[in-house]
TIRO-2110 file (N, C-alpha, C; in Angstrom, 1 decimal):
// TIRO-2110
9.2, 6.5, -16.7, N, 1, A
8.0, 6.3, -15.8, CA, 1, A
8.4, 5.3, -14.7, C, 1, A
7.8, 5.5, -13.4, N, 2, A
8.5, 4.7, -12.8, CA, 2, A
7.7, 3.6, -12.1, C, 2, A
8.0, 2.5, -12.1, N, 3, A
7.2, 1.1, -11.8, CA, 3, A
6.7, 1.3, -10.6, C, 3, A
5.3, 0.7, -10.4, N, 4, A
4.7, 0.0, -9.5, CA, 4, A
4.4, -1.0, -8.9, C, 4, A
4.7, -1.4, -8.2, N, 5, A
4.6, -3.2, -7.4, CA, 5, A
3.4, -3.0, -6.3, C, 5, A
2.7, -4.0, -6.2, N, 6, A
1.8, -4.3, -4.7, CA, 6, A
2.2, -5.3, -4.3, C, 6, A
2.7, -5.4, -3.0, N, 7, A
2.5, -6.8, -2.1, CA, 7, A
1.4, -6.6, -1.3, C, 7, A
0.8, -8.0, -1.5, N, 8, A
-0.9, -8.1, -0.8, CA, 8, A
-0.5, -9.6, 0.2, C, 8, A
-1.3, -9.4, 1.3, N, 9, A
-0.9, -11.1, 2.3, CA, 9, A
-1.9, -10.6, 3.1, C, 9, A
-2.2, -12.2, 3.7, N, 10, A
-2.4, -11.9, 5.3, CA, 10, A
-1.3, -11.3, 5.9, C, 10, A
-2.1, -11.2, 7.8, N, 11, A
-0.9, -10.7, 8.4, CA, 11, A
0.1, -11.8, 8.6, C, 11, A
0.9, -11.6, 8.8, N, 12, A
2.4, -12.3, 8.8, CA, 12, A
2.6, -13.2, 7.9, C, 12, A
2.3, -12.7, 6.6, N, 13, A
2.3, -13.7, 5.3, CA, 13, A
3.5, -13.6, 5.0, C, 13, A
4.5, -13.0, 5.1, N, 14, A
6.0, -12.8, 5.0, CA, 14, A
5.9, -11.4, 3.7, C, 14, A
4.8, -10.9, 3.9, N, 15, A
4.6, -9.6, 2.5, CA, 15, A
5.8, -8.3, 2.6, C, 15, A
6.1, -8.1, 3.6, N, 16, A
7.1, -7.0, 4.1, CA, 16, A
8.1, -7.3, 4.0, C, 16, A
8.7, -8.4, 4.8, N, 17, A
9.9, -9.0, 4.2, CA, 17, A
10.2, -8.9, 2.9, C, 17, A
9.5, -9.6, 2.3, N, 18, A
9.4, -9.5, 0.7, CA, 18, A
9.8, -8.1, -0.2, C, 18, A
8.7, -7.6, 0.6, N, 19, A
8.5, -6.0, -0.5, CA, 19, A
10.2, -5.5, 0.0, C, 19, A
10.8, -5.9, 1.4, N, 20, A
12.0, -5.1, 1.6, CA, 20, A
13.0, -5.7, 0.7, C, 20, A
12.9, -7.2, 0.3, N, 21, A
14.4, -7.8, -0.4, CA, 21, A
13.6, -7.0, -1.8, C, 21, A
12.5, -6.7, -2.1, N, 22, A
12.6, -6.5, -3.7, CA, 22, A
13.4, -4.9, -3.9, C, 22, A
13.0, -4.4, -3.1, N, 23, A
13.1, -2.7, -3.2, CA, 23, A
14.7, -3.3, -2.9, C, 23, A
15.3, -3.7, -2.1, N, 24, A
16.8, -3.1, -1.7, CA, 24, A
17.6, -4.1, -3.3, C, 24, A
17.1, -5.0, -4.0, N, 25, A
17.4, -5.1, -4.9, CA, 25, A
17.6, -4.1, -6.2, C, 25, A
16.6, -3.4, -5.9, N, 26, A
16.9, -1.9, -7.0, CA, 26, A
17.6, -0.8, -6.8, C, 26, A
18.8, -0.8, -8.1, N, 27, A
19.9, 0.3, -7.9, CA, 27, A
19.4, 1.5, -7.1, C, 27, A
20.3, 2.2, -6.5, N, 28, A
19.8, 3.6, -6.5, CA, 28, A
19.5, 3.9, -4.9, C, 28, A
18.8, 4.7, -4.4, N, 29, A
18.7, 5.7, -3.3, CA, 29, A
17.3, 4.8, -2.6, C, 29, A
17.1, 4.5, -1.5, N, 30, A
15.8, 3.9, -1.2, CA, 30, A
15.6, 4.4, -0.2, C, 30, A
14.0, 4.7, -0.1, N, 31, A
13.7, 5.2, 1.0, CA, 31, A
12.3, 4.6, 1.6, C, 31, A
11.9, 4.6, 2.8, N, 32, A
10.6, 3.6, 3.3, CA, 32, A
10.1, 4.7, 3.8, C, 32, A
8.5, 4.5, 3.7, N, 33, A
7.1, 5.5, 3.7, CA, 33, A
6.6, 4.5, 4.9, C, 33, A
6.9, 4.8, 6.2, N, 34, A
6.3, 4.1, 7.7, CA, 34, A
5.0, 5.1, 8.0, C, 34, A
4.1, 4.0, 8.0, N, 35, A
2.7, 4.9, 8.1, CA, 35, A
2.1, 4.6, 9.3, C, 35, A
2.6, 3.9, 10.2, N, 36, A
1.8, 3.0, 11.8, CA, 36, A
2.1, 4.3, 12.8, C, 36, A
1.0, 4.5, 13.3, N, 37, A
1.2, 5.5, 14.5, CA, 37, A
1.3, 4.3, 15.8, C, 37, A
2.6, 4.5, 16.8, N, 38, A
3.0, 4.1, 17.6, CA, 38, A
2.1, 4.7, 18.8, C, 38, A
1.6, 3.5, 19.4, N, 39, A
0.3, 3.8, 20.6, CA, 39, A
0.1, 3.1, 21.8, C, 39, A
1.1, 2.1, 22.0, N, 40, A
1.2, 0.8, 22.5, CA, 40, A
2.3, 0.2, 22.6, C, 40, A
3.5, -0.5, 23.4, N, 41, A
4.1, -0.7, 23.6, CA, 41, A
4.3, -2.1, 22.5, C, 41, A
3.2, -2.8, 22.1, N, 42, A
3.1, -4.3, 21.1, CA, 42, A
3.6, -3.0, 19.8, C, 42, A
2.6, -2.1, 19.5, N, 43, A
3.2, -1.5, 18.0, CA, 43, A
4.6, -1.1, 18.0, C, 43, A
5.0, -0.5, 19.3, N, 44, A
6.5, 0.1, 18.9, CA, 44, A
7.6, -1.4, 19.0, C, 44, A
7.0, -2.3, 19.4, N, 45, A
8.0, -3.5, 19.5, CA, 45, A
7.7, -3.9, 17.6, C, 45, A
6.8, -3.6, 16.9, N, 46, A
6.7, -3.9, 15.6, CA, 46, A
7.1, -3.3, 14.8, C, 46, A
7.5, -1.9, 15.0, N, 47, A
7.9, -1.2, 14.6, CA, 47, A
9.2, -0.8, 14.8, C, 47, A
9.7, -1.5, 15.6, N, 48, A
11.4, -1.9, 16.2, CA, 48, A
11.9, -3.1, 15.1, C, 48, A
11.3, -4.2, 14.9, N, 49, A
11.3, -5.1, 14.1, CA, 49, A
11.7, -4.8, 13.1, C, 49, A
11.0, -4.0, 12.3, N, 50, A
10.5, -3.4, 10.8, CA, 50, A
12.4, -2.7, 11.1, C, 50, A
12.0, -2.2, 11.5, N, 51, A
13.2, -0.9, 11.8, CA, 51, A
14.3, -2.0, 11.9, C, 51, A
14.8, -2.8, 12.3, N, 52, A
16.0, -3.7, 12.2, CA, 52, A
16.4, -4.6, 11.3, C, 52, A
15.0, -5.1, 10.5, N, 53, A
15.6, -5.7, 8.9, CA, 53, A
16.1, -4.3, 7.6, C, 53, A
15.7, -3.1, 7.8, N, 54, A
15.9, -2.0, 7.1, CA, 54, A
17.9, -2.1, 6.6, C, 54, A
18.2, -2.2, 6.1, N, 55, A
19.2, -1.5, 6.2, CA, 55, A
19.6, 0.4, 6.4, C, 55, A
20.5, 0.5, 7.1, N, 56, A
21.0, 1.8, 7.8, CA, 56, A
20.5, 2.9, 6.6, C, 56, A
21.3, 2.7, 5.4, N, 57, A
21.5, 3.5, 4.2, CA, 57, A
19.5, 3.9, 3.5, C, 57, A
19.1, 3.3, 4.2, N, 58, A
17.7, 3.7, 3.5, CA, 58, A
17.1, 5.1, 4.2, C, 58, A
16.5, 5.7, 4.0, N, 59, A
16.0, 7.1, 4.7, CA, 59, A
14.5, 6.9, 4.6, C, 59, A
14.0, 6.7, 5.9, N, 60, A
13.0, 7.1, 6.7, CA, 60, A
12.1, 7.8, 6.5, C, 60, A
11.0, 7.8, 6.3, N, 61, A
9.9, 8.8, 6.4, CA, 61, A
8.7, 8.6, 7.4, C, 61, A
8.5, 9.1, 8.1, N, 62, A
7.2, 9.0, 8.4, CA, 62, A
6.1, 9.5, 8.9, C, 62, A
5.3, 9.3, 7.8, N, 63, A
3.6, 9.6, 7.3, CA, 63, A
2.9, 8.9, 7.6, C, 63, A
2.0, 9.1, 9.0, N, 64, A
0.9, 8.1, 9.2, CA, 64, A
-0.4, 8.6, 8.7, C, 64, A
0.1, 10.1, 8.0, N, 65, A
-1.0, 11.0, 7.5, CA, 65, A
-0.6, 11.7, 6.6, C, 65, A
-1.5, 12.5, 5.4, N, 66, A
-0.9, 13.8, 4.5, CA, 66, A
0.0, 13.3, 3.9, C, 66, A
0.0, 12.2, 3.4, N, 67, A
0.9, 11.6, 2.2, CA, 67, A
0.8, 12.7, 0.7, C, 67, A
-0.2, 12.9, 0.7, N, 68, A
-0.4, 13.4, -0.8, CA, 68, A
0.3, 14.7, -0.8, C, 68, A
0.3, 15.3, 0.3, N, 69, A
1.2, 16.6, 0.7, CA, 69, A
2.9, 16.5, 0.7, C, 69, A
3.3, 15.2, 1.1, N, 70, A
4.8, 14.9, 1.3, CA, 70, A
5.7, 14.4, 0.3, C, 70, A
4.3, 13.8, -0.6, N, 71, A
5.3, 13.1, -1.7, CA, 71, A
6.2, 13.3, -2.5, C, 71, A
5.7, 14.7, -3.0, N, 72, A
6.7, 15.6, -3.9, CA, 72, A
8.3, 15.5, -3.3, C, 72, A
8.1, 16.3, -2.0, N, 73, A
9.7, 16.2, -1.1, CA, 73, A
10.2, 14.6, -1.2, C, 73, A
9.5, 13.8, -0.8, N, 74, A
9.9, 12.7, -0.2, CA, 74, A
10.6, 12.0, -2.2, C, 74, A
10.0, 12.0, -2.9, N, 75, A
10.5, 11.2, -4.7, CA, 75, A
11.7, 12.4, -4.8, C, 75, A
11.7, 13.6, -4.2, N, 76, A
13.3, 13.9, -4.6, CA, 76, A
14.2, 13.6, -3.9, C, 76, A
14.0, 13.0, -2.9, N, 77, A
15.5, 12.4, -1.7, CA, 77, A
15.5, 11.0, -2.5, C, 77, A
14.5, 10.3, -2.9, N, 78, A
14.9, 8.9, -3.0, CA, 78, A
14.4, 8.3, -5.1, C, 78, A
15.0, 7.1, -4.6, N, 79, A
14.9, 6.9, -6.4, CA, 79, A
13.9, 5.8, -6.2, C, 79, A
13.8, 4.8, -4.9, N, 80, A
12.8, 3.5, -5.1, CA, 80, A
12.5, 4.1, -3.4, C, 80, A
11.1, 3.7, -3.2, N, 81, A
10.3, 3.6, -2.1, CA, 81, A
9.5, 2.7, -2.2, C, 81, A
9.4, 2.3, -0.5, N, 82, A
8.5, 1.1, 0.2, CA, 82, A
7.5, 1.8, 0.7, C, 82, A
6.3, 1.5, 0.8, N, 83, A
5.4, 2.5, 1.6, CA, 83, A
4.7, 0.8, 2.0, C, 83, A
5.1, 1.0, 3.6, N, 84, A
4.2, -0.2, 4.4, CA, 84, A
3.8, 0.7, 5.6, C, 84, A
2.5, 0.6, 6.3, N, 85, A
1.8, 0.1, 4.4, CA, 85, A
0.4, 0.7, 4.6, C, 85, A
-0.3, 0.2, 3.0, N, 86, A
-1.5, 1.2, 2.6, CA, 86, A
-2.8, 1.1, 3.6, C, 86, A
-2.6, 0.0, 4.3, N, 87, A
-4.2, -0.5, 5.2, CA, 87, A
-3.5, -0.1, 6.5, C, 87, A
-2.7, 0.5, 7.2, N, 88, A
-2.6, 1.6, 8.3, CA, 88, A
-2.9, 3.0, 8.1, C, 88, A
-1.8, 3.3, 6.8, N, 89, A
-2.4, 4.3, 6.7, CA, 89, A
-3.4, 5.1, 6.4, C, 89, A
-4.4, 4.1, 5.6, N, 90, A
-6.4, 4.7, 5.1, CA, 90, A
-7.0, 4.3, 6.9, C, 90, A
-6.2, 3.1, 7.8, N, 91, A
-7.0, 3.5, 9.0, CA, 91, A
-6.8, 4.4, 9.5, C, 91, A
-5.9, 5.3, 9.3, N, 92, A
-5.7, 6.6, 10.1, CA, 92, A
-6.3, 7.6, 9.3, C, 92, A
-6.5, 7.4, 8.0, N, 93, A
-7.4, 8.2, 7.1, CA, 93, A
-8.9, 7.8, 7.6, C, 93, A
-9.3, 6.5, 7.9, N, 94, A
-10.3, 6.7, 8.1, CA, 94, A
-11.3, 7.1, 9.5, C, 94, A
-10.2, 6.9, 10.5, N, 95, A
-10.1, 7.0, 11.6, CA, 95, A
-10.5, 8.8, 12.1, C, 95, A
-9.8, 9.8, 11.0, N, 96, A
-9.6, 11.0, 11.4, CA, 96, A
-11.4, 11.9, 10.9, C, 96, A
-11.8, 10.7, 10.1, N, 97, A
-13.0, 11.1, 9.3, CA, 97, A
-14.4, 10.5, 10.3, C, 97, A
-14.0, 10.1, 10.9, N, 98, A
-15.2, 9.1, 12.3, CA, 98, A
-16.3, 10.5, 12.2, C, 98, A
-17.3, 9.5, 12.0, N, 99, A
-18.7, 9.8, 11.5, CA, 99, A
-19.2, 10.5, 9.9, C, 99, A
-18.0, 10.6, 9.2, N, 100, A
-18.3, 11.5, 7.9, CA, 100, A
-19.1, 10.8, 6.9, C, 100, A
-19.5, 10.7, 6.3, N, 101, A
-20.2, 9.9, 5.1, CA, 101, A
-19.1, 9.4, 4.6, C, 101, A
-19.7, 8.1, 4.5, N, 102, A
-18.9, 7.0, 3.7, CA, 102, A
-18.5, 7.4, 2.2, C, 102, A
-19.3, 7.8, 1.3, N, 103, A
-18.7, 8.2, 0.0, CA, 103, A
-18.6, 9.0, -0.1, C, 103, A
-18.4, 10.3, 1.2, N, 104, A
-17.1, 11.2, 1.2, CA, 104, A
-16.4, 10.9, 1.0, C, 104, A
-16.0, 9.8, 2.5, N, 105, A
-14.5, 9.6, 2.8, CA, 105, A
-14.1, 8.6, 1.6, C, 105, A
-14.8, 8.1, 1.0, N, 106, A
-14.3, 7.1, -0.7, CA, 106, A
-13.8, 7.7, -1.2, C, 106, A
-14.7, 8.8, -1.7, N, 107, A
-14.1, 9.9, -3.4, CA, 107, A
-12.3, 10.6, -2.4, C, 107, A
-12.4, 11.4, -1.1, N, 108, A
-11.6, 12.0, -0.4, CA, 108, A
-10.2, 10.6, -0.4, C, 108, A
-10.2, 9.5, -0.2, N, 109, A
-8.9, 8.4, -0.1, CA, 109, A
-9.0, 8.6, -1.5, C, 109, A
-9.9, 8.3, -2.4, N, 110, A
-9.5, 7.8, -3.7, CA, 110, A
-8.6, 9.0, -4.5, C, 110, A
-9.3, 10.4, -4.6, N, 111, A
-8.6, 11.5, -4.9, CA, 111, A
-7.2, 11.8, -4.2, C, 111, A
-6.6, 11.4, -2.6, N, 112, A
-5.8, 11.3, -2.4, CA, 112, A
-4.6, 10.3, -2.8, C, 112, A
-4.9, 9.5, -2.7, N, 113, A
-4.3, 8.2, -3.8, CA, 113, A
-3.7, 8.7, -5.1, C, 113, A
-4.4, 8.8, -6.0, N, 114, A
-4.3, 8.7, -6.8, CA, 114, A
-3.7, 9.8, -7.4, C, 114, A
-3.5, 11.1, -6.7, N, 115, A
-2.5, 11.8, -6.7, CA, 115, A
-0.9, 11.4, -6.5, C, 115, A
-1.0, 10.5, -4.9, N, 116, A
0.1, 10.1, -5.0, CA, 116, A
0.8, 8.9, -6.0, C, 116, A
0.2, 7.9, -6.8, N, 117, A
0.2, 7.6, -7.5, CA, 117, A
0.8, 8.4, -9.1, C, 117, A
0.1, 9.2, -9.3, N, 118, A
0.6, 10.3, -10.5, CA, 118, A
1.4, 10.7, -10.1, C, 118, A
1.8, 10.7, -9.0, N, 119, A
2.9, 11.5, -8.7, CA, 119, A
4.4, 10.9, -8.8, C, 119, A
4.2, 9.5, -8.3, N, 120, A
5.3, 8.4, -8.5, CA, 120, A
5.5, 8.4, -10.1, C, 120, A
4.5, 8.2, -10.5, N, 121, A
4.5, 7.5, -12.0, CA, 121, A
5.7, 8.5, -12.7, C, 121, A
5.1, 9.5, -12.6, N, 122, A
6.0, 11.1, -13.3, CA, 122, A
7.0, 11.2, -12.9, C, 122, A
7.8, 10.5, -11.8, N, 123, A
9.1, 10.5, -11.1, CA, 123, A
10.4, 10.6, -11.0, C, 123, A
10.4, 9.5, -12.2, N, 124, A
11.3, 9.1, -13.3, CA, 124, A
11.6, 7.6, -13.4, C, 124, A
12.7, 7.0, -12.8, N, 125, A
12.5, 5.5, -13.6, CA, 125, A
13.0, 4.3, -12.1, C, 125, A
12.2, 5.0, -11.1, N, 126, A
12.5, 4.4, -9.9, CA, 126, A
11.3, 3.4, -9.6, C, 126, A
11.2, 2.6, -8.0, N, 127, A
10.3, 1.9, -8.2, CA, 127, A
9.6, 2.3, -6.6, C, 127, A
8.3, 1.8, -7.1, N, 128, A
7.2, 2.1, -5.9, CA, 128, A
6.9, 1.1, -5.7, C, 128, A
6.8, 0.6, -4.0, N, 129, A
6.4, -0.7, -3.7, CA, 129, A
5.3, -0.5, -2.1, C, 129, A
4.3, -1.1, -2.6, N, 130, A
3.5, -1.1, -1.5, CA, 130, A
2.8, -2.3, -1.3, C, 130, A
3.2, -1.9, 0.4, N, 131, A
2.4, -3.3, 0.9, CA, 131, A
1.0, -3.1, 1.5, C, 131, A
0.4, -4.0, 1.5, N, 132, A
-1.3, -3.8, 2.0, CA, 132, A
-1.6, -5.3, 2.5, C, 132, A
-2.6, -5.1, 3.3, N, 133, A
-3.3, -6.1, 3.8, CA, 133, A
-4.6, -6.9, 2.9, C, 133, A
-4.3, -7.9, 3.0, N, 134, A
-6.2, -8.9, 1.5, CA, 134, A
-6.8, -8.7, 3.4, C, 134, A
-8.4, -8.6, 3.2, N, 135, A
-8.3, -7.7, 4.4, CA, 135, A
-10.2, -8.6, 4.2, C, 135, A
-10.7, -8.9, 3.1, N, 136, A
-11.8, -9.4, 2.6, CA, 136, A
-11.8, -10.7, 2.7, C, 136, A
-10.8, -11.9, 3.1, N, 137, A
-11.5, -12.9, 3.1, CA, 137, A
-11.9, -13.4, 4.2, C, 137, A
-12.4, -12.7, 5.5, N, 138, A
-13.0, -13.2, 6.6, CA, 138, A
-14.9, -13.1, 6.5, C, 138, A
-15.6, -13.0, 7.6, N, 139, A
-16.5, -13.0, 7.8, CA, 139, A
-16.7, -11.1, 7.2, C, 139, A
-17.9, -11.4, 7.3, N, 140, A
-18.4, -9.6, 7.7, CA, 140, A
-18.4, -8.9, 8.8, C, 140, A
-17.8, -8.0, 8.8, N, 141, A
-17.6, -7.8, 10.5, CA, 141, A
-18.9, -7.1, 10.4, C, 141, A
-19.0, -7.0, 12.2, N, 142, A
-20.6, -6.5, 12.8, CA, 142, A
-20.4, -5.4, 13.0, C, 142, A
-19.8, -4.4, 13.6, N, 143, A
-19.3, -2.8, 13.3, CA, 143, A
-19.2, -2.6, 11.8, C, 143, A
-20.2, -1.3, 11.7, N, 144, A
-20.1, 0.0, 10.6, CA, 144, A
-19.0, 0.3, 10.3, C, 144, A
-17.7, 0.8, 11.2, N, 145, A
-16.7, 1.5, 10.9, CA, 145, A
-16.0, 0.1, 10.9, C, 145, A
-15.8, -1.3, 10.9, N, 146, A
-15.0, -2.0, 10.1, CA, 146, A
-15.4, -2.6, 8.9, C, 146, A
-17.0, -2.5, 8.8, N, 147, A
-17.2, -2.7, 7.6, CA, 147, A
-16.9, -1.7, 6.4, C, 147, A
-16.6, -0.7, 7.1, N, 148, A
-16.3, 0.4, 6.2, CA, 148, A
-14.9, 0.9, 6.1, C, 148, A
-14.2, 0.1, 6.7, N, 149, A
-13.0, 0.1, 6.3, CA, 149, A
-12.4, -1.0, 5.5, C, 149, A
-12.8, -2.2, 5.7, N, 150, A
-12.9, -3.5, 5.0, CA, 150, A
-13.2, -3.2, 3.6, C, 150, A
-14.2, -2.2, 3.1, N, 151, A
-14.1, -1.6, 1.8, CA, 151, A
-13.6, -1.0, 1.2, C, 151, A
-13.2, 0.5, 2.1, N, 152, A
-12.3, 1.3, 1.8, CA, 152, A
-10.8, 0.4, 1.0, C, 152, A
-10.6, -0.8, 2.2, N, 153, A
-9.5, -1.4, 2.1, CA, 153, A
-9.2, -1.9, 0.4, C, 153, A
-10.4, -2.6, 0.2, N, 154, A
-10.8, -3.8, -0.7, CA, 154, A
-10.5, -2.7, -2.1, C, 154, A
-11.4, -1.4, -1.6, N, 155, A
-11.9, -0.5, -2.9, CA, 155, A
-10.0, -0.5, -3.6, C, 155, A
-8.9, 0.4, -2.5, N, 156, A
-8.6, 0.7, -2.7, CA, 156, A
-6.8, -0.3, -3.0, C, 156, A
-7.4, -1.1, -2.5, N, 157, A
-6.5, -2.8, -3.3, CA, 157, A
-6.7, -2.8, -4.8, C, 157, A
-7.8, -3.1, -4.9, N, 158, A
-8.6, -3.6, -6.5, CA, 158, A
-7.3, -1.8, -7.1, C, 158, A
-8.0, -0.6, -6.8, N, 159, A
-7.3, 0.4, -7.7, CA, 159, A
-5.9, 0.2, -7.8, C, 159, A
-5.2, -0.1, -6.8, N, 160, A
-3.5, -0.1, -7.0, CA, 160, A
-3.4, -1.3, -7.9, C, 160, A
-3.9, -2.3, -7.8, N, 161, A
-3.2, -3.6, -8.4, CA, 161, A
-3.2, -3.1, -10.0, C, 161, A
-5.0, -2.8, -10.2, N, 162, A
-5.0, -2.0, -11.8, CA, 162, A
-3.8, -1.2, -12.2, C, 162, A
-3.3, -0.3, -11.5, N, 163, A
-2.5, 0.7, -11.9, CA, 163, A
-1.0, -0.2, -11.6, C, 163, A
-0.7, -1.1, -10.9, N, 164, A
0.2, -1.9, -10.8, CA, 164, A
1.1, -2.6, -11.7, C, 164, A
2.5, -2.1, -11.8, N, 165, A
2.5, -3.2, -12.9, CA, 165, A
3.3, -4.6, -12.5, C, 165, A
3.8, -4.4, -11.3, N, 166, A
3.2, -6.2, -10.7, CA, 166, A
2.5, -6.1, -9.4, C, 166, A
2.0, -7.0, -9.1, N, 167, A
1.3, -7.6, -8.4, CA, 167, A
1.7, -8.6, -7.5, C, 167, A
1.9, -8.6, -6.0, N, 168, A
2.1, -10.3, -5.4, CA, 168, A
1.9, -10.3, -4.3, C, 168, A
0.9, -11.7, -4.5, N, 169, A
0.4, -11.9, -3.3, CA, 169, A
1.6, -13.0, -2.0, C, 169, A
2.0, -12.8, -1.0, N, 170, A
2.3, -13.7, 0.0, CA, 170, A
1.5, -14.3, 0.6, C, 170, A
1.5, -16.0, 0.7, N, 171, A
1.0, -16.7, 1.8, CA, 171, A
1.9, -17.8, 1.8, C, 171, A
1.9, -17.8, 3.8, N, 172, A
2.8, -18.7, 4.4, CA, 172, A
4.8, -18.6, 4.2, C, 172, A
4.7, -17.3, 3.9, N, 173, A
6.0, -17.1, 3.9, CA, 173, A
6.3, -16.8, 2.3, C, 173, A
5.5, -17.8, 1.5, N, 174, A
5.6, -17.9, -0.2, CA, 174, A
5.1, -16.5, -0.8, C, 174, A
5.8, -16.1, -1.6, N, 175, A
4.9, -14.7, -2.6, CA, 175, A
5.2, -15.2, -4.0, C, 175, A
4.0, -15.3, -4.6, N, 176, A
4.0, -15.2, -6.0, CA, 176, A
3.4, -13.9, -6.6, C, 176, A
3.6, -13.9, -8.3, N, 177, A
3.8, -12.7, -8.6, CA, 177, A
2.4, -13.3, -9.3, C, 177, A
1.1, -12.2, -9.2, N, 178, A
-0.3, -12.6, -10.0, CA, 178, A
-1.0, -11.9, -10.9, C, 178, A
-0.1, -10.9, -11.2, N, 179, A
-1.1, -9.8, -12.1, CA, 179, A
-0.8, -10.4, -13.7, C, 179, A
0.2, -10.6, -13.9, N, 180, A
0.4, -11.8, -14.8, CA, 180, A
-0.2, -12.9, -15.4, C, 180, A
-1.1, -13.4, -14.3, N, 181, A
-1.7, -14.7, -14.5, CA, 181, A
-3.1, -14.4, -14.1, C, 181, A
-3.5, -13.1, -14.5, N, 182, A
-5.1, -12.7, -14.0, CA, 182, A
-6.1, -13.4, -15.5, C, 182, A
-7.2, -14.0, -15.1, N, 183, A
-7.9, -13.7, -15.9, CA, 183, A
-8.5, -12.8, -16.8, C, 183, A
-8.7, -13.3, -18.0, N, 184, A
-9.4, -11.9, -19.0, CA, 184, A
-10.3, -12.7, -19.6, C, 184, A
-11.7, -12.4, -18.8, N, 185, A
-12.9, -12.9, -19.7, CA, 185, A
-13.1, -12.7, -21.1, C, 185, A
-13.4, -13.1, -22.3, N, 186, A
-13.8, -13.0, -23.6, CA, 186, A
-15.1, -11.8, -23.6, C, 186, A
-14.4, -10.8, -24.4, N, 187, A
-15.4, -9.7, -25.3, CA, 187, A
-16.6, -10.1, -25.5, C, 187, A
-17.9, -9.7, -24.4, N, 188, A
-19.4, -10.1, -25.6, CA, 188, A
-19.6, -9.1, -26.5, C, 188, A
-20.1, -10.1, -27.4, N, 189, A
-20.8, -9.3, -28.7, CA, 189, A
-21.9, -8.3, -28.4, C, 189, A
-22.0, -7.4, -28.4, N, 190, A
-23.3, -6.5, -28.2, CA, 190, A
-24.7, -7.1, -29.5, C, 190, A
-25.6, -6.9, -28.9, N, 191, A
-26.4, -7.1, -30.0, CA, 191, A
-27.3, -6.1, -30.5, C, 191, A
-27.7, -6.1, -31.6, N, 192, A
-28.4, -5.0, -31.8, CA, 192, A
-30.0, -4.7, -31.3, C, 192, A
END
C-alpha cells in the first residue's frame, strides 16, 4: 500500500520546499501533480520558481483539473508523487462550479478525492505527498464564495490528514511532523 504524507503551512511557510526534499528522498521514479493555472505574469514567475528547485529527472504533470480522470495514467509513469497543491486545485474545482450549491459541490470534491486517494493507496508501495494551505486561521471572510471555499478547504484538510499517515505542519521555514502527537480524548461511558 502506498504511504500518504500532508504538508500543511501558511503561505511561504517553507511547506513545498519541504514536501520536495521528502519525496526526492524516496527511491524510485518521481513525478509532481502542478495544479496552478498560469494567468498572470506574478503566477508564471511562481511557477518558474517551483519549476527550478524540481530536479530535471522528475516528470511533470499538469492538472489544474480532472485529477480523478488522470490518475490512473499518471501512478503508472511514477512510483512517488508530489501534488502542490490541494487548495489551487479545489479553487479551480470550485471556481468551475460558481453558483452550484454548496453541498453539491462538497459531496462532488469529496467523491473526487477520495477516489484519487483509493487510487494511490492501491498503487503499490510508493509515496504520495501533498501540499495544502491551513487556510482557517484568519478572520471570516465577507464573500460567500471565500467562505465557501475556506470550508471546502478546511473540509477537505481535516479528510486527508485522517487518511494520512503523516502529517506536517511548516511554520517560518520549520516543519514538524503532527499526526503523531494528536490528541485522543478518553472513551465516555454510555449510560444506560
Amino acid at each position: 500500500m502506498a504511504r500518504i504524507v500532508l504538508v500543511t503551512g501558511g503561505a511561504r511557510s517553507g511547506k513545498s520546499q519541504f514536501a520536495e526534499q521528502y519525496l526526492e528522498a524516496c527511491p524510485g521514479r518521481h513525478g509532481y501533480i502542478a495544479t496552478a493555472r498560469v494567468l498572470d505574469d506574478e503566477m508564471a514567475d511562481r511557477v518558474a520558481r517551483h519549476r527550478s528547485r524540481r530536479p530535471a529527472s522528475w516528470q511533470t504533470f499538469e492538472v489544474p483539473s480532472g485529477l480523478g480522470n488522470q490518475i490512473d495514467h499518471i501512478l503508472q509513469q511514477t512510483d512517488n508523487i508530489l501534488l502542490d497543491c490541494l487548495t489551487l486545485y479545489f479553487s479551480n474545482f470550485l471556481l468551475q462550479r460558481d453558483g452550484d450549491d454548496f453541498s453539491h459541490i462538497l459531496k462532488e470534491a469529496e467523491n473526487e478525492w477520495d477516489g484519487v486517494l483509493r487510487a494511490v493507496r492501491q498503487s503499490g508501495d510508493g509515496v504520495f505527498v501533498v501540499v495544502t494551505n491551513e487556510l482557517g486561521s484568519g478572520i471570516v471572510p465577507m464573500a460567500k464564495v471565500s467562505r465557501q471555499y475556506r470550508d471546502l478547504i478546511g473540509f477537505l484538510n481535516q479528510h486527508t490528514a485522517a487518511e494520512a499517515d503523516e502529517v506536517y505542519l511548516s511554520v517560518c521555514g520549520i516543519t514538524m511532523e503532527i499526526k503523531s502527537r494528536q490528541v485522543h480524548l478518553p472513551l465516555r461511558e454510555e449510560r444506560p
